[in-house]
C-alpha positions as CSV (number, residue, x, y, z in Angstrom):
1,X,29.9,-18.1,-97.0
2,X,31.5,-19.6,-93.9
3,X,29.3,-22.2,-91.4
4,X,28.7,-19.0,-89.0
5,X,26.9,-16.9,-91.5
6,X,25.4,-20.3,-92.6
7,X,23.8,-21.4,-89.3
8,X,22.9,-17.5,-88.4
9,X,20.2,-17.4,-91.8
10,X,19.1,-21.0,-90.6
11,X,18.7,-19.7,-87.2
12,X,16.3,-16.8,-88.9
13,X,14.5,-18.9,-91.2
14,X,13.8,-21.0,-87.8
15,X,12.1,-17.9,-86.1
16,X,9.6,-17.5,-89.4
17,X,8.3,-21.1,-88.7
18,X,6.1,-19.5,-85.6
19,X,2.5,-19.2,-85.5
20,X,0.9,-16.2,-86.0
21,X,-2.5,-14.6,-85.8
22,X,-5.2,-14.2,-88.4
23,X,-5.7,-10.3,-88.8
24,X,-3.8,-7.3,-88.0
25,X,-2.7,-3.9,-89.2
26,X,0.8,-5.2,-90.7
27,X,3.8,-3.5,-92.1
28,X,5.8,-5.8,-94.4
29,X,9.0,-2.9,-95.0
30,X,9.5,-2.7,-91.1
31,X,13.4,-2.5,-91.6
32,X,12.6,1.4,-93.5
33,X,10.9,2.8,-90.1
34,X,13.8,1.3,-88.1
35,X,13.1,3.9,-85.0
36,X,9.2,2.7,-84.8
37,X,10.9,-0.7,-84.5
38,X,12.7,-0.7,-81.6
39,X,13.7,2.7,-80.2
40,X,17.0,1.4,-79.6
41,X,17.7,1.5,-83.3
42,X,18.0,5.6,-83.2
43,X,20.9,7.2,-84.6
44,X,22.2,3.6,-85.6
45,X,23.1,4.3,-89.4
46,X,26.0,5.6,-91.3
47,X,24.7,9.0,-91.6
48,X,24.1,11.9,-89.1
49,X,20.5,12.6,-90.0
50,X,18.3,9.9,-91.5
51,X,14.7,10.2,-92.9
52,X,12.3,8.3,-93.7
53,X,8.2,8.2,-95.1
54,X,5.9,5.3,-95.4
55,X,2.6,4.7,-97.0
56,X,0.8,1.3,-96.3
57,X,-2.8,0.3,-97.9
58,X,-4.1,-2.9,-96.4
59,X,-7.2,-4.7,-97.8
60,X,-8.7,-2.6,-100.1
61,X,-10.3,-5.9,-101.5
62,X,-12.0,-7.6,-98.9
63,X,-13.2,-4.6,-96.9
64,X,-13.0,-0.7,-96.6
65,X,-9.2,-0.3,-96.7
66,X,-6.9,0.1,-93.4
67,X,-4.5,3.0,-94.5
68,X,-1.4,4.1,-92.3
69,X,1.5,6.5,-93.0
70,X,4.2,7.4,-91.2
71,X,7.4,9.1,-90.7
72,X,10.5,9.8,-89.1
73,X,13.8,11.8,-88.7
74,X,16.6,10.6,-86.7
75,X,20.7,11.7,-86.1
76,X,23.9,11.3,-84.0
77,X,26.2,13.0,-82.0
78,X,29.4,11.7,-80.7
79,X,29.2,11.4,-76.8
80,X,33.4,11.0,-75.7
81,X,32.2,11.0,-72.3
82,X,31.8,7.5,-72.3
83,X,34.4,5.8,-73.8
84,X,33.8,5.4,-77.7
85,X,30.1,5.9,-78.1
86,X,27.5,8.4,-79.4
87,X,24.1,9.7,-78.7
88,X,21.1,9.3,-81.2
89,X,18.0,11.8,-81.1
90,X,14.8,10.9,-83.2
91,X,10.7,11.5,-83.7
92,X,8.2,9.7,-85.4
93,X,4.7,10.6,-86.6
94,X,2.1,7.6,-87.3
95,X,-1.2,7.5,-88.4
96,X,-4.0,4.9,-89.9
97,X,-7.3,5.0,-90.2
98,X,-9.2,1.7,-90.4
99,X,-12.6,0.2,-91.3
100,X,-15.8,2.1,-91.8
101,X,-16.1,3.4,-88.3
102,X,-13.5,5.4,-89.0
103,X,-11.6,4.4,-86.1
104,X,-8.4,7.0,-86.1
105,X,-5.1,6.8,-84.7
106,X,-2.5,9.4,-84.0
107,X,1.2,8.6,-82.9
108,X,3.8,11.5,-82.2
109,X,6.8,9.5,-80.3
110,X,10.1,11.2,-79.4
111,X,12.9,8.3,-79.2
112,X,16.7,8.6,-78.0
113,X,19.5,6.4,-77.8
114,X,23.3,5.9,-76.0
115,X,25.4,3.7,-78.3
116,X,28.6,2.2,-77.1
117,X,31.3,0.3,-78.5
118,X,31.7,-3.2,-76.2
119,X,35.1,-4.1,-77.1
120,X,38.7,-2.2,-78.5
121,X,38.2,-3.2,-81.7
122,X,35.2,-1.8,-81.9
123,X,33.7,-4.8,-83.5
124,X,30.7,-5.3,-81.4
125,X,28.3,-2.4,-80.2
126,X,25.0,-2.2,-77.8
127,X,22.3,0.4,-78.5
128,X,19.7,0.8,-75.6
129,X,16.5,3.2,-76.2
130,X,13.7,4.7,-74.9
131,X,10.7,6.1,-76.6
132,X,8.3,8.5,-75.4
133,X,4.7,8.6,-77.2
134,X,1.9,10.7,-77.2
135,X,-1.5,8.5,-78.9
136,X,-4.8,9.7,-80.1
137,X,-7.2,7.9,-81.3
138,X,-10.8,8.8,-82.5
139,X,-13.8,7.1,-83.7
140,X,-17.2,8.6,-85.8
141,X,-19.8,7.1,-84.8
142,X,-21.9,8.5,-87.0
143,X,-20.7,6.0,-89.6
144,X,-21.8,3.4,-87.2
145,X,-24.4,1.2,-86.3
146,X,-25.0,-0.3,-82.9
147,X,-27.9,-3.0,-81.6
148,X,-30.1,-1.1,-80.1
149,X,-30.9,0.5,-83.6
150,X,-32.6,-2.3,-85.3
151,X,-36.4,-1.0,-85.9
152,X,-37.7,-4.6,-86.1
153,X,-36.4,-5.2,-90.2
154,X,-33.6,-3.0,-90.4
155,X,-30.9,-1.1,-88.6
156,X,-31.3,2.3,-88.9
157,X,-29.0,5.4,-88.2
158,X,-32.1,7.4,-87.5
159,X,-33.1,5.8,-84.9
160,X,-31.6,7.3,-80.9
161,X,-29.2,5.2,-79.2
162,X,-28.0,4.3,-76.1
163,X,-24.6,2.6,-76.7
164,X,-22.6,5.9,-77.3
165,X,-19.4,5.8,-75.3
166,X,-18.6,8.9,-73.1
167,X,-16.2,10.2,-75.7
168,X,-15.3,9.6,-79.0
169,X,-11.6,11.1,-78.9
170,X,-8.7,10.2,-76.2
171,X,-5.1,10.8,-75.3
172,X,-2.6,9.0,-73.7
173,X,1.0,8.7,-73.3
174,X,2.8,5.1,-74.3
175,X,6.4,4.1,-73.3
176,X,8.8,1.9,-74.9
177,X,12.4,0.3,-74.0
178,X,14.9,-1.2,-76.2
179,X,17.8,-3.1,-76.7
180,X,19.9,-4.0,-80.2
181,X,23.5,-4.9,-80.4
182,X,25.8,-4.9,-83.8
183,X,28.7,-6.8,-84.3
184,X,31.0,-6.5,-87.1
185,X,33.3,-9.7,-89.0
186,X,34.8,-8.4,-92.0
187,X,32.7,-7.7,-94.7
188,X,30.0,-8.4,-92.7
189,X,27.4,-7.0,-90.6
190,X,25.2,-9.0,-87.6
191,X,22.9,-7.3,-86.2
192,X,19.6,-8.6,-83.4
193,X,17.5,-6.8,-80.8
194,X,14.5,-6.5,-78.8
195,X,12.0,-4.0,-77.4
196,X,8.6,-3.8,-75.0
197,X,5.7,-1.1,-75.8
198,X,3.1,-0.7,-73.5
199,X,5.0,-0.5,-70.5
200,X,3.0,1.6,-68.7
201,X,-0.4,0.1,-69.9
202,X,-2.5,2.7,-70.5
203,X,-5.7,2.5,-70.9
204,X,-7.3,3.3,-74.6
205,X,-11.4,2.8,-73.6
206,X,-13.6,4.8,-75.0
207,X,-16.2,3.8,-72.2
208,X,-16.1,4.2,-68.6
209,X,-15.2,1.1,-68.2
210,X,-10.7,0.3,-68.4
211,X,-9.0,-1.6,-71.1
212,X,-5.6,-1.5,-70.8
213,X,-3.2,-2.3,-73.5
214,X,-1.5,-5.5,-72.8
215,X,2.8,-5.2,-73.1
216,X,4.2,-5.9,-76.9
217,X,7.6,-7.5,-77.6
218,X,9.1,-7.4,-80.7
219,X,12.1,-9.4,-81.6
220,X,13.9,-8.7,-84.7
221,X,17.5,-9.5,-86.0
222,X,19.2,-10.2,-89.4
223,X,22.8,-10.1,-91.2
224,X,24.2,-8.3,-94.0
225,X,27.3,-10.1,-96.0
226,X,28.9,-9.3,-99.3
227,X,28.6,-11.9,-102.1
228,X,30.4,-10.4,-104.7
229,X,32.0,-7.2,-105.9
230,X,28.8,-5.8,-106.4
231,X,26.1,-7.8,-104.5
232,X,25.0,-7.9,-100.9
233,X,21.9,-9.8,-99.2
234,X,20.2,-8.8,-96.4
235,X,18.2,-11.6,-94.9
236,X,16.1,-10.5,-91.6
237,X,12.9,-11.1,-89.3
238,X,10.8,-9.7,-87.0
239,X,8.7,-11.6,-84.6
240,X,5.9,-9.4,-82.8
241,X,3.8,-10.1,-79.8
242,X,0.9,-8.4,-78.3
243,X,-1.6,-10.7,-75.9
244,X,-3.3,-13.1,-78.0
245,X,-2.1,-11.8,-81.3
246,X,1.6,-12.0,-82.7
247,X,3.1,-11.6,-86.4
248,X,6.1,-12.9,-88.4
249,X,8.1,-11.4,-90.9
250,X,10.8,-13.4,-92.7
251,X,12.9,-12.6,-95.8
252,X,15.4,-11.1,-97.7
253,X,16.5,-8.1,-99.8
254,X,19.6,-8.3,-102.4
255,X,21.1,-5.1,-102.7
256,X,22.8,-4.7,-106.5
257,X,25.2,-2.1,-107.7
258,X,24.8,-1.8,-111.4
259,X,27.4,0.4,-112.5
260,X,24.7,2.7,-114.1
261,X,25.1,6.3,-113.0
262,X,25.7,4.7,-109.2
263,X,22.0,3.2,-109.1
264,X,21.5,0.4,-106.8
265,X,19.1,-2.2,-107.2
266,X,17.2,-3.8,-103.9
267,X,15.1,-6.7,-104.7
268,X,13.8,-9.7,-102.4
269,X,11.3,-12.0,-101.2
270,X,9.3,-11.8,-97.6
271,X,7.0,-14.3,-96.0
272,X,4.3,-13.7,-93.5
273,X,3.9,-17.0,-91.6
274,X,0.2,-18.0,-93.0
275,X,-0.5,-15.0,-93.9
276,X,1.2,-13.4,-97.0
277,X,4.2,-13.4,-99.9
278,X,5.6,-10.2,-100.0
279,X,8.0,-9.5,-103.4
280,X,9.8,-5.9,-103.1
281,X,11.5,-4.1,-105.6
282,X,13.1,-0.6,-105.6
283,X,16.2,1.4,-105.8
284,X,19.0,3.3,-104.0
285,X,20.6,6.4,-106.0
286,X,22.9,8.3,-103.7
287,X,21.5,8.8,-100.1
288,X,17.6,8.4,-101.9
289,X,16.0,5.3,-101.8
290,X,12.7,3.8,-102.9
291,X,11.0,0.6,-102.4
292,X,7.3,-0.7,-103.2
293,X,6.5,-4.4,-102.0
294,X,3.2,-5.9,-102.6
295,X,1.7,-8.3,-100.3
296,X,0.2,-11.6,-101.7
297,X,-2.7,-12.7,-99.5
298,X,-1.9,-16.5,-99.5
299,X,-4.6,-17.0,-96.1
300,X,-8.0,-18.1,-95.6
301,X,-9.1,-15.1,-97.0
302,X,-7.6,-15.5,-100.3
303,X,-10.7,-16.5,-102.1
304,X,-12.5,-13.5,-100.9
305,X,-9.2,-11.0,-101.7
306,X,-8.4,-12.5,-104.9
307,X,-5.1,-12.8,-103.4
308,X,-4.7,-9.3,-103.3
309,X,-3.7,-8.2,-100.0
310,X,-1.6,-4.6,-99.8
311,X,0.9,-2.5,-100.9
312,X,3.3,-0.7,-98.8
313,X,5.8,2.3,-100.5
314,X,8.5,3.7,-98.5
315,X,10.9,6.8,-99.3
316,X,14.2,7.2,-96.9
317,X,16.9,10.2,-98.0
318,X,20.1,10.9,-95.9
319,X,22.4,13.4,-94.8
320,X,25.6,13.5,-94.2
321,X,25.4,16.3,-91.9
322,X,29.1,18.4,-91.8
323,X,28.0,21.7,-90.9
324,X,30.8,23.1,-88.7
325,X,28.9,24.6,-86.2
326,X,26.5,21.8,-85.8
327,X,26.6,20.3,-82.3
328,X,27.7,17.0,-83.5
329,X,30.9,18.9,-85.1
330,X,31.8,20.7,-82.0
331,X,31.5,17.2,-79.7
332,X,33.5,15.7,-81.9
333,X,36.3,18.4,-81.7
334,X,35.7,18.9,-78.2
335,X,36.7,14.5,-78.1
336,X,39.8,14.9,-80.4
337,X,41.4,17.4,-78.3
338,X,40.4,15.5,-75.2
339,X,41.8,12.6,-76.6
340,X,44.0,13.1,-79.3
341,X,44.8,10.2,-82.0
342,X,42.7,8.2,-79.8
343,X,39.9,9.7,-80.9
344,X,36.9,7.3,-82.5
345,X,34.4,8.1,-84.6
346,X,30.7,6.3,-85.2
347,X,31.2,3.3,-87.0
348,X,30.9,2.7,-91.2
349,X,28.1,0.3,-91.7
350,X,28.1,-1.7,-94.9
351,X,25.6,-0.3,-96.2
352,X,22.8,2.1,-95.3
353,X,19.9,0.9,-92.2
């Protein structure tokens, strides 16, 4: 390992020494929901569709259980209008429900991306994105008590209220911009980007009064290297801010071919600043793979959790998508008679986002 790849895993470990808040709704496998991420990241893998489903359960010991699942589809199409580049298309559906309250939140966002190679070589690439979202969220507040309800020794749902908001159900649409750039040395792939949510700041209040959400930034970046004929790591970390509350993610996956029936093995370690350990552990067979991480509360809260803090599964399946009448088939021949043998196609990643 040379003194670039060196100082590039220091540089990450660097980012996971930041402070971050007490409680949020995490996700510890945010490199498997790589469009939710950053927008930017659409289309940016080595296959023309990509899939992917998560399931997250998040303090199920302390408290009635935050649950959230999600999933996403995204592809490519070459795009030889614009030198060598391509085109990504994607969607993503999200949804948790958290606390007793029921609060409930829906996500449909529509993503796309322009991808273009920076240099002849076609070494080093920038990916910009935008993401288009649709949000609900709802609340029963009939699973809910408010102050106005205390009888003089208890609270009690029976008694009328005066606290109900105006609605308990609202929409609004969310927008997101992004940024990511990969740049390939040999065996080995760097990759680091950014992205804002909330650009518009729309306002989420259930009450005639205006809340708007603040702006988010999320900073994420990582490498991938060979280290021998049959092993890869992965190191990464996201760093997410929103107001007053931010979260860290640091880590690394090994990625193992074992020779068995083409299984690969992907094992690592993850850190949440403060917060959690996260071991992970899964496999990769074909264009399926699986992975199941756990996190270890290590917090404050520890003695009340029992150190158990969540587990996260996530599924992701590709295609490689070679239908001949497909639109991505018919750009592509439309850009090798346009420009003969100098003709590019998307770049071969490594290994799989």
């Amino acid at each position: 390992m040379n003194k670039y790849k060196i100082l590039f895993i220091v540089f990450i470990i660097f980012l996971g020494l930041k402070h971050v808040s007490a409680q949020q709704v995490y996700s510890s496998q945010f490199y498997s929901m790589p469009v939710y991420l950053n927008p930017a990241l659409t289309g940016n893998s080595d296959y023309n569709i990509r899939t992917g489903v998560n399931y997250r359960n998040q303090w199920n010991s302390v408290t009635t259980p935050f649950v959230s699942e999600s999933a996403f589809i995204d592809g490519k199409m070459s795009f030889p209008y614009f030198g060598a580049s391509w085109l990504g298309i994607g969607g993503v559906f999200f949804t948790d429900k958290a606390g007793k309250g029921g609060l409930k939140t829906n996500q449909l966002m529509l993503t796309s991306s322009l991808n273009k190679s920076l240099n002849r070589a076609n070494t080093l690439f920038i990916h910009g994105g935008l993401g288009i979202e649709l949000v609900n969220k709802s609340v029963d507040y009939n699973k809910l008590i408010f102050g106005d309800q205390w009888d003089g020794t208890i609270f009690s749902q029976g008694k009328p209220t005066e606290e109900l908001p105006k609605t308990q159900s609202l929409f609004y649409l969310d927008f997101s911009l992004g940024v990511a750039f990969t740049y390939f040395k040999g065996r080995t792939r760097y990759f680091w980007g950014m992205s804002a949510s909330h650009l518009n700041q729309p306002n989420e209040s259930f009450y005639e009064i205006t809340n708007n959400l603040k702006r988010s930034y999320n900073f994420h970046g990582g490498i991938e290297t060979k280290l021998s004929s049959r092993l890869y790591i992965r190191p990464e970390f996201m760093y997410k801010n929103e107001y007053l509350t931010s979260e860290v993610v640091i880590g690394a996956n090994f990625i193992m071919a074992t020779g068995d029936k083409g299984i690969i093995l992907h094992y690592g370690v993850w850190y949440r600043n403060k917060e959690d350990i996260i071991p992970t552990i899964g496999f990769q067979k074909n264009r399926f793979k699986f992975l199941i991480s756990y996190d270890i509360d290590v917090s404050a809260l520890q003695l009340t959790s029992a150190n158990k803090g969540g587990v996260e599964i996530s599924l992701n399946y590709n295609y490689n998508y070679s239908n001949p009448r497909s639109v991505t088939r018919l750009v592509r021949k439309r850009k090798a008679k346009k420009l003969g043998d100098k003709a590019i196609s998307c770049p071969k990643f490594t290994n799989e986002d």
